[in-house]
C-alpha positions as CSV (number, residue, x, y, z in Angstrom):
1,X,91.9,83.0,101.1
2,X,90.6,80.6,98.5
3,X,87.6,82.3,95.8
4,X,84.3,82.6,96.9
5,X,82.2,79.9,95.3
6,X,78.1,81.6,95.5
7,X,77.8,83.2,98.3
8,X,80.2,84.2,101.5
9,X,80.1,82.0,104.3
10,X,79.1,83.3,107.5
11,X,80.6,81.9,110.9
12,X,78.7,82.7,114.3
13,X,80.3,82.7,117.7
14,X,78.8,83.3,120.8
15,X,78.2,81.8,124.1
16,X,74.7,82.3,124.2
17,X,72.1,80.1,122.5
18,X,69.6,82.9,122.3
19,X,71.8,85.0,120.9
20,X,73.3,82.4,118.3
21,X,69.8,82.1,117.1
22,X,68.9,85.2,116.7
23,X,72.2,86.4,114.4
24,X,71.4,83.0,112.6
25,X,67.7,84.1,111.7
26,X,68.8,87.4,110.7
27,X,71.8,86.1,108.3
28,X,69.2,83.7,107.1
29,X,66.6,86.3,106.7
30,X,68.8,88.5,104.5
31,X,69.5,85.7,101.9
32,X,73.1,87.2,101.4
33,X,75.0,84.7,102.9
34,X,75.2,81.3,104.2
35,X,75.6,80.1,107.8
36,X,78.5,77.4,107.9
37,X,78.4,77.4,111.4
38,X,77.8,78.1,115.3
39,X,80.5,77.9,118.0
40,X,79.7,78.5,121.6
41,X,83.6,79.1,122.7
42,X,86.6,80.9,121.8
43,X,88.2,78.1,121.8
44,X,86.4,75.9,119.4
45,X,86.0,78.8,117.4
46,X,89.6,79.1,116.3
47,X,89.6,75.1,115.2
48,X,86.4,75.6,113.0
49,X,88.1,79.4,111.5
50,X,91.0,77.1,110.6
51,X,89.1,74.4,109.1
52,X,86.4,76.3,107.3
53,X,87.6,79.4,106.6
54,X,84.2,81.8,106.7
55,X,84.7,85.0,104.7
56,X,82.5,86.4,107.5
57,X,82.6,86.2,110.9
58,X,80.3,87.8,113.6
59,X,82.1,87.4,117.1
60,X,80.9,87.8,120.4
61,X,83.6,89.8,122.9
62,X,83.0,88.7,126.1
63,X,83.0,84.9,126.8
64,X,84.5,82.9,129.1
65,X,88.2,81.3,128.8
66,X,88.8,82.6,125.4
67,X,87.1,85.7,124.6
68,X,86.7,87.3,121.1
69,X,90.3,89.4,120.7
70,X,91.8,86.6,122.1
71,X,90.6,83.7,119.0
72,X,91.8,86.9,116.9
73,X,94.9,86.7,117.9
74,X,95.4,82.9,118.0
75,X,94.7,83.0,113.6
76,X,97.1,84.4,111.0
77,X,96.6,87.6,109.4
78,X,96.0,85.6,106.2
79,X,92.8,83.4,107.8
80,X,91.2,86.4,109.3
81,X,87.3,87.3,107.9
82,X,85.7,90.5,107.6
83,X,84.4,90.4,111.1
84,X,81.4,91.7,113.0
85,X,82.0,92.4,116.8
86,X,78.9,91.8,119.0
87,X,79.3,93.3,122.2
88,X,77.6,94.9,125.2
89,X,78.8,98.7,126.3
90,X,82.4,99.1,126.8
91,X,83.3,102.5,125.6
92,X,87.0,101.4,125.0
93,X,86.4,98.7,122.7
94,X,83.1,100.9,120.7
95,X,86.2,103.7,120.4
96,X,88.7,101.1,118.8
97,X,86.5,99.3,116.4
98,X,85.2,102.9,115.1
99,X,89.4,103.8,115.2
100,X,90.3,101.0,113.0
101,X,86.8,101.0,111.2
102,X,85.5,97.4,112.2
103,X,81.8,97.2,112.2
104,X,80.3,96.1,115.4
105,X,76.7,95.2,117.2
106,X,75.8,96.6,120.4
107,X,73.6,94.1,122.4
108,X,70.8,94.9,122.4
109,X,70.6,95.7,118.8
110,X,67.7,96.1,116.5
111,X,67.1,94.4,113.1
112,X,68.1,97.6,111.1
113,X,71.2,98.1,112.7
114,X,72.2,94.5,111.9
115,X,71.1,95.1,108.2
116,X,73.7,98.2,108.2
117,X,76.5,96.3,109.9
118,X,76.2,93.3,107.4
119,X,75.8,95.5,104.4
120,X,79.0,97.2,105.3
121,X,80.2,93.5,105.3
122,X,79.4,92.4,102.3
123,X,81.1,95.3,100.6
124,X,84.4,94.5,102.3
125,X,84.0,91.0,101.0
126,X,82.8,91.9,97.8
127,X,86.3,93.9,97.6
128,X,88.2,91.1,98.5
129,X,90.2,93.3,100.9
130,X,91.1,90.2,102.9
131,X,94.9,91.4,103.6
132,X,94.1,94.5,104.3
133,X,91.5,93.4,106.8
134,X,93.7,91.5,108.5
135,X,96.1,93.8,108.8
136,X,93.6,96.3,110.6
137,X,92.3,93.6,113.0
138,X,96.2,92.9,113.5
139,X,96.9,96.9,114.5
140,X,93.7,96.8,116.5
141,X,94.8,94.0,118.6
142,X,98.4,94.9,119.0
143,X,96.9,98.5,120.3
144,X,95.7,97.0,123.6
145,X,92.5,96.7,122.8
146,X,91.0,93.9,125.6
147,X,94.2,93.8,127.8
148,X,92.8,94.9,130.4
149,X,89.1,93.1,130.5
150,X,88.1,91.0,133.1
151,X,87.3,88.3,129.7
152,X,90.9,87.4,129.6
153,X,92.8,84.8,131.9
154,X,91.7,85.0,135.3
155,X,94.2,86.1,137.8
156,X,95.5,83.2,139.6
157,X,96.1,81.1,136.0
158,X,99.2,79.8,137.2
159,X,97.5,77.3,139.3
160,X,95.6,74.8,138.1
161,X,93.2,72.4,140.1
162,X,93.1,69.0,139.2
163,X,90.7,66.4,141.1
164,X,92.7,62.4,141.4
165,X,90.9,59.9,143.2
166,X,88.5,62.2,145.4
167,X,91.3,64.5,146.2
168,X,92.3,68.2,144.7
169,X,95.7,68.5,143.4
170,X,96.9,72.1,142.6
171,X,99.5,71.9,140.5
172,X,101.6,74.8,138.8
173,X,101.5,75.4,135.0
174,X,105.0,75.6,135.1
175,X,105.3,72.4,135.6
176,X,103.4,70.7,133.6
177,X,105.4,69.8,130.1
178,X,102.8,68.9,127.9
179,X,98.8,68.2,127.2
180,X,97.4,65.5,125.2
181,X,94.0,64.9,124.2
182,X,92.1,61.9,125.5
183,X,88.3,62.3,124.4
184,X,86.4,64.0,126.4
185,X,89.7,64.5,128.9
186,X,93.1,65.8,128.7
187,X,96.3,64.2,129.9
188,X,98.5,66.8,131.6
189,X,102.0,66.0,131.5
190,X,104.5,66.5,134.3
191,X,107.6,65.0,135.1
192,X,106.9,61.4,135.5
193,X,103.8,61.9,136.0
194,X,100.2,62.1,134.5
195,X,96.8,63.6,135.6
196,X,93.9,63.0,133.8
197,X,91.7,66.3,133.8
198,X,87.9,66.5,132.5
199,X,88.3,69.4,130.1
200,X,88.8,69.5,126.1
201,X,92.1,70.7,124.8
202,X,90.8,73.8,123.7
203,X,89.7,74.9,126.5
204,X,92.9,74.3,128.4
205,X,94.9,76.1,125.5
206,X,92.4,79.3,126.6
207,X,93.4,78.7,130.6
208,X,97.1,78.6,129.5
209,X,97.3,81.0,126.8
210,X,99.6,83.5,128.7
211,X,101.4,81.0,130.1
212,X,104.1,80.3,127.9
213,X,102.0,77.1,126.1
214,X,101.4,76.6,122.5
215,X,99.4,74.4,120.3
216,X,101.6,72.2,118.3
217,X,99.0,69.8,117.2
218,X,95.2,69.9,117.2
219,X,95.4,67.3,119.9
220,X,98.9,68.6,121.5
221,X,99.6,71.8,123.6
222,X,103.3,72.2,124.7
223,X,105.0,74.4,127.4
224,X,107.7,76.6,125.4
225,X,110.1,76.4,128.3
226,X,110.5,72.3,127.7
227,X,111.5,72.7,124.0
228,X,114.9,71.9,123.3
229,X,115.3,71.1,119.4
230,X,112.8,71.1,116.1
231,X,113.7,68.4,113.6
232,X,112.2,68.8,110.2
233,X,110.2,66.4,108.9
234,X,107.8,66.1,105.6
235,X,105.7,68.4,104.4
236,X,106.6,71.1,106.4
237,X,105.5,69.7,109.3
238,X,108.6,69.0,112.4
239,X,109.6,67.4,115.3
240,X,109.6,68.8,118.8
241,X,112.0,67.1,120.9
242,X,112.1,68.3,124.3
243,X,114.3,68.2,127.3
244,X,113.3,65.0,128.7
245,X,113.7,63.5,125.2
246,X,110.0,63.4,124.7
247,X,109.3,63.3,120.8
248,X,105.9,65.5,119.8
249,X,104.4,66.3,116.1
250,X,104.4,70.0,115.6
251,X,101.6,69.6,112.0
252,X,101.6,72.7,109.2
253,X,98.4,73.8,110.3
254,X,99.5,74.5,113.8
255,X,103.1,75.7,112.7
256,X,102.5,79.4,112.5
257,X,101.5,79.5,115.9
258,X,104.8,78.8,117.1
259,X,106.7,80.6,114.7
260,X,104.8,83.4,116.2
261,X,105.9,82.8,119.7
262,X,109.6,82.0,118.8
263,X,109.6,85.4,116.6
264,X,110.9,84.0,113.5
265,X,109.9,81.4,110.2
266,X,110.8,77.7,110.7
């Protein structure tokens, strides 16, 4: 992580307003960092982790799509903050975060217990332990911790509902090849075909993150299953060529992320 320039950055991610504005006021309040932003999604969240890199980041757990472990495990080890985990009562995840010594909030919390979990913050950042932090979040995750919570992928994710000209298509993940972004809309690609679905991209990477998809691209997801070759190109960035001959841009930033699913460096 690049040096701290004044004073740490603070990231806030929650789905709630109310409760956006209230961790807002009391980061404010305490003078001892500054606020570089507010996501209300997992999803967006990881874009804005990747693109600002906050030393600190106080995450909600449960929120729809994409909840808190799951925009964990979408960012290297290397772009992870000190993080604060805001949560409501769930003994299994209160046990892990005291396991793996992670600070967290449980809603509702008061003002002195914030000032305790943010102190303990700033001493982590002050230490720069930024690998070793990620590494703990890293163990934490790969424990279990929120495989089993009703926050994750809904049952039923291989399905997805797409309306065409007043009528519903269901169509199956496993066919669709590849998603594009198209403003406000993405383009779902499958076969010969292409259905234009109201959602942005993140938010379909959350519905198909256990379904064998990756982000390639911040405006490309691609089903694993359809890649057939990666051609290097410049500046570490590739090629993905896939079965139908298709062409797509896989960019550095997003590289990791499949080099994570393949199980090996590019």
């Amino acid at each position: 992580m690049e040096e701290i320039v004044g004073k740490p950055r603070a990231l806030i991610v929650d789905d709630e307003l109310p409760a956006r504005l209230r961790l807002r006021e009391l980061l404010e309040r305490s003078q001892s960092v500054v606020v570089c932003g507010e996501c209300a999604s997992g999803g967006d969240a990881v874009d804005v982790i990747c693109e600002l890199r906050p030393e600190l980041l106080l995450i909600d757990v449960q929120m729809p799509v994409m909840d808190g472990f799951q925009v964990l495990r979408q960012l290297p080890s290397d772009q992870l903050p000190v993080t604060i985990f805001v949560t409501a009562y769930d003994r299994y995840a209160l046990a892990a975060f005291e396991a793996h010594a992670f600070d967290y909030l449980l809603k509702p919390f008061s003002d002195e217990r914030f000032t305790m979990a943010l102190d303990r913050a700033m001493k982590q950042i002050g230490m720069r332990q930024n690998e070793e932090i990620g590494n703990r979040i890293l163990a934490m995750l790969d424990s279990g911790i929120g495989a089993n919570r009703n926050e994750r992928t809904p049952p039923g994710n291989d399905r997805l509902t797409i309306k065409v000209n007043g009528r519903v298509v269901i169509l199956k993940t496993g066919d669709v090849d590849w998603v594009e972004a198209a403003g406000v809309y993405v383009e779902l690609h499958a076969g010969k075909k292409v259905y234009l679905h109201r959602a942005s991209i993140t938010e379909m990477e959350g519905q198909l993150v256990s379904a064998r998809f990756v982000r390639i691209h911040r405006s490309t997801l691609v089903n694993l299953d359809r890649v057939r070759e990666l051609r290097p190109a410049t500046h570490g960035e590739f090629h993905v060529l896939l079965s139908d001959g298709r062409e797509l841009k896989l960019s550095r930033g997003y590289r990791h992320r499949l080099e994570e699913q393949l199980g090996r460096s590019l």
